[in-house]
C-alpha positions as CSV (number, residue, x, y, z in Angstrom):
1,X,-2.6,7.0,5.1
2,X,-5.6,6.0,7.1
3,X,-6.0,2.8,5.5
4,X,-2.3,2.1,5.8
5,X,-2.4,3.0,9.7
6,X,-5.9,1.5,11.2
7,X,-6.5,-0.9,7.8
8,X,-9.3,1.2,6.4
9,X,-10.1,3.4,4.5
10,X,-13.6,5.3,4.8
11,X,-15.7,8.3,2.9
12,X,-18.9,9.6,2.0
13,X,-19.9,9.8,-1.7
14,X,-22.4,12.5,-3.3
15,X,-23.9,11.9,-6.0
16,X,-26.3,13.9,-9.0
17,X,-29.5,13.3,-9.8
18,X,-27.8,11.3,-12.7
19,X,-25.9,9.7,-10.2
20,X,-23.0,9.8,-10.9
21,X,-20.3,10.7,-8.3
22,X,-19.7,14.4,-7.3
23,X,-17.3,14.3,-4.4
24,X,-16.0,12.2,-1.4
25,X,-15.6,13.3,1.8
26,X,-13.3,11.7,3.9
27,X,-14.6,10.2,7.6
28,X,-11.6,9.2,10.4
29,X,-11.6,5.6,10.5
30,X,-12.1,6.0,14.4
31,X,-16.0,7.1,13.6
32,X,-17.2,4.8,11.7
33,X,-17.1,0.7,11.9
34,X,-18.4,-2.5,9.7
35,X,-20.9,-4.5,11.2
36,X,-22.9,-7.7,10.2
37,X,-26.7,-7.8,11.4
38,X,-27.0,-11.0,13.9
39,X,-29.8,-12.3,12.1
40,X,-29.7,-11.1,8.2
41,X,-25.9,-11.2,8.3
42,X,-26.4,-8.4,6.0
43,X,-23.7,-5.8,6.2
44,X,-24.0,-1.8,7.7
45,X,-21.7,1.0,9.0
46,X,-22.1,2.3,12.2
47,X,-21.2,6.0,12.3
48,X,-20.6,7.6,15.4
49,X,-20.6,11.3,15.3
50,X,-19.2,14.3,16.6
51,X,-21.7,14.0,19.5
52,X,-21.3,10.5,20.1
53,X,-24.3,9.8,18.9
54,X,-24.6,6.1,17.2
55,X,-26.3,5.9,13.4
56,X,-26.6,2.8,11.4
57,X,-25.7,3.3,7.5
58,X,-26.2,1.4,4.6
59,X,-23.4,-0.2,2.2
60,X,-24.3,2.3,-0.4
61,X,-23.7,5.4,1.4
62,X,-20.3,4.4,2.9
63,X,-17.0,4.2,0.4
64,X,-14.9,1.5,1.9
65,X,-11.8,0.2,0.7
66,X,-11.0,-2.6,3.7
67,X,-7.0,-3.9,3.6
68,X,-6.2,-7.4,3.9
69,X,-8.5,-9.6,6.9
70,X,-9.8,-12.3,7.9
71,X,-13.7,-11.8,7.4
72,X,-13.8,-9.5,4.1
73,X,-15.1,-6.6,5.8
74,X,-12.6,-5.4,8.0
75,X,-9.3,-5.0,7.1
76,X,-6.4,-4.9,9.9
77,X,-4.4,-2.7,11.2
78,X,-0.7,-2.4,10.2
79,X,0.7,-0.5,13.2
80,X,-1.6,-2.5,15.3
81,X,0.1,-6.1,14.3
82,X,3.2,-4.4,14.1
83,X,2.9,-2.7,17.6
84,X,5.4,-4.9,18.9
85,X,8.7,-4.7,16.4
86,X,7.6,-0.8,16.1
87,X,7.6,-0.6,19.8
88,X,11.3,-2.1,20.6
89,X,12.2,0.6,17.7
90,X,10.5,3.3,19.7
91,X,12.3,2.0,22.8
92,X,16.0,1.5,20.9
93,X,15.8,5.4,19.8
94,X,14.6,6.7,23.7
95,X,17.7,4.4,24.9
96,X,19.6,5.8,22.3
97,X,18.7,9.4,23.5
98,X,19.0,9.2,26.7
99,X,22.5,7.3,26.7
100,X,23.8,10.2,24.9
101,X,22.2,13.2,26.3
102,X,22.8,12.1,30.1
103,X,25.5,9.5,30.0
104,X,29.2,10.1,32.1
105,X,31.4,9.4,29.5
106,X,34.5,10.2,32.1
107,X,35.5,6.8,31.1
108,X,36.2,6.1,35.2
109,X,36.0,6.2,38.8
110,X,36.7,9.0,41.4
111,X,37.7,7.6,44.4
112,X,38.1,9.7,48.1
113,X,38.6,8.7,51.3
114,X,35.6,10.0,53.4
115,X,32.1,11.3,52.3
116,X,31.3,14.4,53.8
117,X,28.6,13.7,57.0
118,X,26.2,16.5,55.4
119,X,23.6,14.9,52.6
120,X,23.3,18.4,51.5
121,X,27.0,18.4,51.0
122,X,27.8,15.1,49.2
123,X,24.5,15.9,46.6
124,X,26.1,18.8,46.0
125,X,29.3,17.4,45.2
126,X,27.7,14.5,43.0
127,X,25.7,17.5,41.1
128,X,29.0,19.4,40.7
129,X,30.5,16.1,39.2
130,X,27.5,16.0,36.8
131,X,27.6,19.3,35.8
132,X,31.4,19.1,34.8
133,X,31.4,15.5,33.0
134,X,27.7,14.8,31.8
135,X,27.1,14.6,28.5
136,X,28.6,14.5,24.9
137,X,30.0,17.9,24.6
138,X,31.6,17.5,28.3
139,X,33.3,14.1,27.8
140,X,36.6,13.2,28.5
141,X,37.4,16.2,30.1
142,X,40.8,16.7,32.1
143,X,40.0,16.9,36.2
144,X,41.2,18.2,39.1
145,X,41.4,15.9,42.2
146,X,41.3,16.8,45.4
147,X,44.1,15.9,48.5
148,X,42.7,12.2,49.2
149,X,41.2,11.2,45.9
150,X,42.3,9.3,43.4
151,X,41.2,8.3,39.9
152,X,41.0,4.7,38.2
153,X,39.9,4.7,34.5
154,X,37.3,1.9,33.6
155,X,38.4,-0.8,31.3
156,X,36.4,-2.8,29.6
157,X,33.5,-0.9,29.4
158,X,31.0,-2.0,26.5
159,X,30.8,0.2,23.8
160,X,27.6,0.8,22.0
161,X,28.9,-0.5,18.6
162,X,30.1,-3.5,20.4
163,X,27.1,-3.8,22.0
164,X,25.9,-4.6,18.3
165,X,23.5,-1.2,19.1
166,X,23.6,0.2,15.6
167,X,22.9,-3.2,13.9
168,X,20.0,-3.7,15.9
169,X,18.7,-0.1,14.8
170,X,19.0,-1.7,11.4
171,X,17.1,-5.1,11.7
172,X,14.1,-3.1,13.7
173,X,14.5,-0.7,10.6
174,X,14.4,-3.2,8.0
175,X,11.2,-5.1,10.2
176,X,8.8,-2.2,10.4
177,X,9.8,-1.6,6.5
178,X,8.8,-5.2,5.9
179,X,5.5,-5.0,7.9
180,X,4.5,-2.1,4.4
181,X,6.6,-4.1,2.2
182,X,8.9,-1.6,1.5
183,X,12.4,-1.9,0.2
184,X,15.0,-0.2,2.3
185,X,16.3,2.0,0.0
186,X,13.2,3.6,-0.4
187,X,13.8,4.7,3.2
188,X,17.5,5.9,2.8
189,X,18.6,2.7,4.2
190,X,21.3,2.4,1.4
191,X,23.8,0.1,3.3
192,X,23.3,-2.6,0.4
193,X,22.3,-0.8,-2.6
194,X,23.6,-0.3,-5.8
195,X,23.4,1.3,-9.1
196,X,22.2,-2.4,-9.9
197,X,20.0,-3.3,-8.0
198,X,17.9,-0.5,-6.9
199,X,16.5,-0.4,-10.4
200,X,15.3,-4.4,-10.0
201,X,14.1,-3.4,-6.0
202,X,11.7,-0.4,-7.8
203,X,10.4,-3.0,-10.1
204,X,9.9,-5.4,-7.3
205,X,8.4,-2.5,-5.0
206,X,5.6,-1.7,-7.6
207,X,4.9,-5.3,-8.1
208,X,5.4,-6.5,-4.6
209,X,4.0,-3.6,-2.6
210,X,2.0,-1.4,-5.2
211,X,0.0,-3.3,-7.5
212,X,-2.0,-5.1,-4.9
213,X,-2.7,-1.8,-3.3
214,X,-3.9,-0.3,-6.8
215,X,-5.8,-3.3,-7.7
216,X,-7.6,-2.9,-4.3
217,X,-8.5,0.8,-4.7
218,X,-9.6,0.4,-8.7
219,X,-11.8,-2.7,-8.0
220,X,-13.8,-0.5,-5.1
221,X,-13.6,2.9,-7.1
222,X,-15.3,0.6,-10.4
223,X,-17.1,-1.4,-7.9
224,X,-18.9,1.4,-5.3
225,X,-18.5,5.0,-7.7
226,X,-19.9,3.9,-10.7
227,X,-23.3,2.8,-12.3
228,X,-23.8,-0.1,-14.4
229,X,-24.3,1.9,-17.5
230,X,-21.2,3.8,-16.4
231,X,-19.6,0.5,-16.6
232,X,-21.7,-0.1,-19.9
233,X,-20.2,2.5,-21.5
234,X,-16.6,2.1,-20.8
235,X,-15.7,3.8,-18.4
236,X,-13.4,2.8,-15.1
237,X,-10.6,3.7,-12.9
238,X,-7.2,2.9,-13.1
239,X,-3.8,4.3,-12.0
240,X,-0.9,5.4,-14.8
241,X,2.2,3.9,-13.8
242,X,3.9,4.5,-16.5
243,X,5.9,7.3,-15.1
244,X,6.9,5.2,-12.2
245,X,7.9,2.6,-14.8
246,X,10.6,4.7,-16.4
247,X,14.3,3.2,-17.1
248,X,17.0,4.9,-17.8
249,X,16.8,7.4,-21.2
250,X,17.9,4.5,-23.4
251,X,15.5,1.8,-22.2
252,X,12.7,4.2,-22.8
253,X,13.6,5.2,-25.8
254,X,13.8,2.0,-27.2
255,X,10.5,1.1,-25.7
256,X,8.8,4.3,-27.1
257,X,10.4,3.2,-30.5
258,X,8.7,0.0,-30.7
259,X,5.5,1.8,-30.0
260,X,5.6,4.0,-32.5
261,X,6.7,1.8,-34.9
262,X,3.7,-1.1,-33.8
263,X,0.6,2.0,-34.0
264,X,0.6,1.6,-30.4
265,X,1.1,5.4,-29.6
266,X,1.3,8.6,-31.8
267,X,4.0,11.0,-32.4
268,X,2.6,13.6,-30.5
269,X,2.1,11.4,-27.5
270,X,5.4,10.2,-28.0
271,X,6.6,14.0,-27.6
272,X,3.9,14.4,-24.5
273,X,5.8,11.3,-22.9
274,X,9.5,12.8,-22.7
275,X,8.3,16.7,-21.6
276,X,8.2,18.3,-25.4
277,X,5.2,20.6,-26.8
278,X,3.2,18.9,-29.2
279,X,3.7,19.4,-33.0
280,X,1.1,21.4,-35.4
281,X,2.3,18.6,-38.5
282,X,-1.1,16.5,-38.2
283,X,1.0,13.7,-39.0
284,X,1.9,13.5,-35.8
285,X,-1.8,12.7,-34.5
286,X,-1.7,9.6,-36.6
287,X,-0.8,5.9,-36.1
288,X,1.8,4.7,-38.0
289,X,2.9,0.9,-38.4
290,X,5.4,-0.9,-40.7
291,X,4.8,-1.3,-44.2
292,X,6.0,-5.0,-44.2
293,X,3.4,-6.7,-41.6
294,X,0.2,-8.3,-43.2
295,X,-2.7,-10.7,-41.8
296,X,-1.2,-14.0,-41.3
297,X,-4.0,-15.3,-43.4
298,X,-2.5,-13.5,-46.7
299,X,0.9,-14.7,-46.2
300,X,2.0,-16.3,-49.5
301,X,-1.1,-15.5,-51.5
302,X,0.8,-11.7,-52.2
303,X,2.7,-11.5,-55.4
304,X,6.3,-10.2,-54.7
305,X,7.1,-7.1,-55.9
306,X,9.8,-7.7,-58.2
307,X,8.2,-10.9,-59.8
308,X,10.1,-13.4,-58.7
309,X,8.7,-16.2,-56.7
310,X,7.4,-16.6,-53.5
311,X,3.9,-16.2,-54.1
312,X,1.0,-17.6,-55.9
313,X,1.0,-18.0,-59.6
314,X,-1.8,-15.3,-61.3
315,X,-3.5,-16.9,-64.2
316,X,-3.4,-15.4,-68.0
């Protein structure tokens, strides 16, 4: 969240005496800021804590994961670019609140021959009509006139949805969406969707939204939280999107099939995959592959198996 919010994300690592990584502990993004030495150009963290007290860090003893900028050190800020498009959404739903919850919606004008002399007397008449005719659950009551008065309905006036109000809710929806690359189903905004084509938009959300952020993340976790021999031996971070990658129950099965059938997963993972208990046959641990797939390099030098030809001649 932070580094979606203020473009930066921030913790302390602990590490063993092995060192390797024990815990993080997350700082607020407003304590601590990336700076560049004047003179070396070499990079620090400045942490400011609870005291206000100013403490200059080194690289190694800050996790950073910066979002996209301009320098490579400090990422920017989302809402901050965004401030304006969010802001006229802010304003829209205040207009929108207020318009309902003290509008006159008497649809017209009241109309009498004299004011009363007394101020104290005509606010209290205004306040009476208030009281009577203000607000949603008070409209378009029936009234009672007065000897003198008279009533004239307003034509003409503008209606919200003529106004083009809700349609502007929905672009300043679809904008602040599009600052997090978002699709707009994703945030019940379902005007356009389909059965179709929400399955391509979740395929283009992780690719066009998610990857880069788990790119970012995995490159800093393999990057800043592990040690070269860590990195020697294997070992690195990466997110399983596999469940987010799930069709419908005949596209996976058909993709689970080919698996199984190309050595690429077991039957037991196969059974982990779609919820089921693992089986006790040890058959089930292995990797099996089709009997009919050979090294391209032995292609025609095999005999057939019912003589006939097609492959190379044996002597005797």
């Amino acid at each position: 969240v932070q580094e979606l919010l203020s473009g930066n994300c921030y913790a302390f690592p602990f590490f063993d005496r092995r060192g390797r990584l024990e815990k993080l502990i997350p700082v607020p993004w407003t304590m601590i800021k990336p700076m560049r030495d004047p003179e070396t150009r070499r990079l620090y963290y400045e942490y400011t804590d609870e005291r206000g007290e100013k403490h200059p860090l080194p690289p190694d003893a800050v996790f950073h994961i910066p979002g996209l900028g301009w320098d490579g050190v400090k990422g920017l800020s989302v809402v901050r670019n965004a401030a304006e498009c969010i802001g006229i959404g802010l304003a829209t739903d205040e207009f929108a609140g207020r318009f309902f919850s003290n509008g006159m919606n008497i649809g017209g004008l009241l109309l009498v021959d004299g004011l009363p002399s007394d101020k104290n007397a005509r606010d209290e008449q205004i306040e009476d009509l208030r009281e009577k005719f203000s607000g949603l659950g008070k409209a378009h009551r029936a009234m009672i006139l007065k000897t003198g008065s008279d009533y004239k309905p307003i034509h003409g006036a503008m209606p919200l949805a003529e106004a083009q109000f809700l349609e502007y809710c929905k672009y300043t929806f679809a904008e602040v969406c599009g600052w997090f690359r978002v699709p707009l189903h994703k945030a019940q905004q379902m005007d356009r969707a389909t059965d179709n084509n929400i399955e391509k938009s979740d395929l283009g959300f992780y690719k066009d939204c998610m990857v880069s952020w788990y790119r970012r993340w995995e490159q800093w976790i393999n990057f800043k939280l592990f040690t070269p021999q860590d990195r020697a031996a294997g070992y690195f971070a990466e997110f399983n999107v596999s469940g987010l990658l799930r069709g419908d129950m005949k596209t996976q099965s058909e993709i689970l099939h080919k698996e199984r059938q190309n050595a690429i997963i077991t039957g037991n993972e196969w059974r982990g995959f779609i919820g089921l208990n693992p089986s006790d046959d040890p058959m089930a641990d292995r990797l099996l592959i089709n009997g009919n797939m050979i090294p391209i390099e032995m292609a025609g030098k095999t005999k057939p198996a019912n003589g006939g030809a097609g492959g190379e001649k044996e002597d005797g």
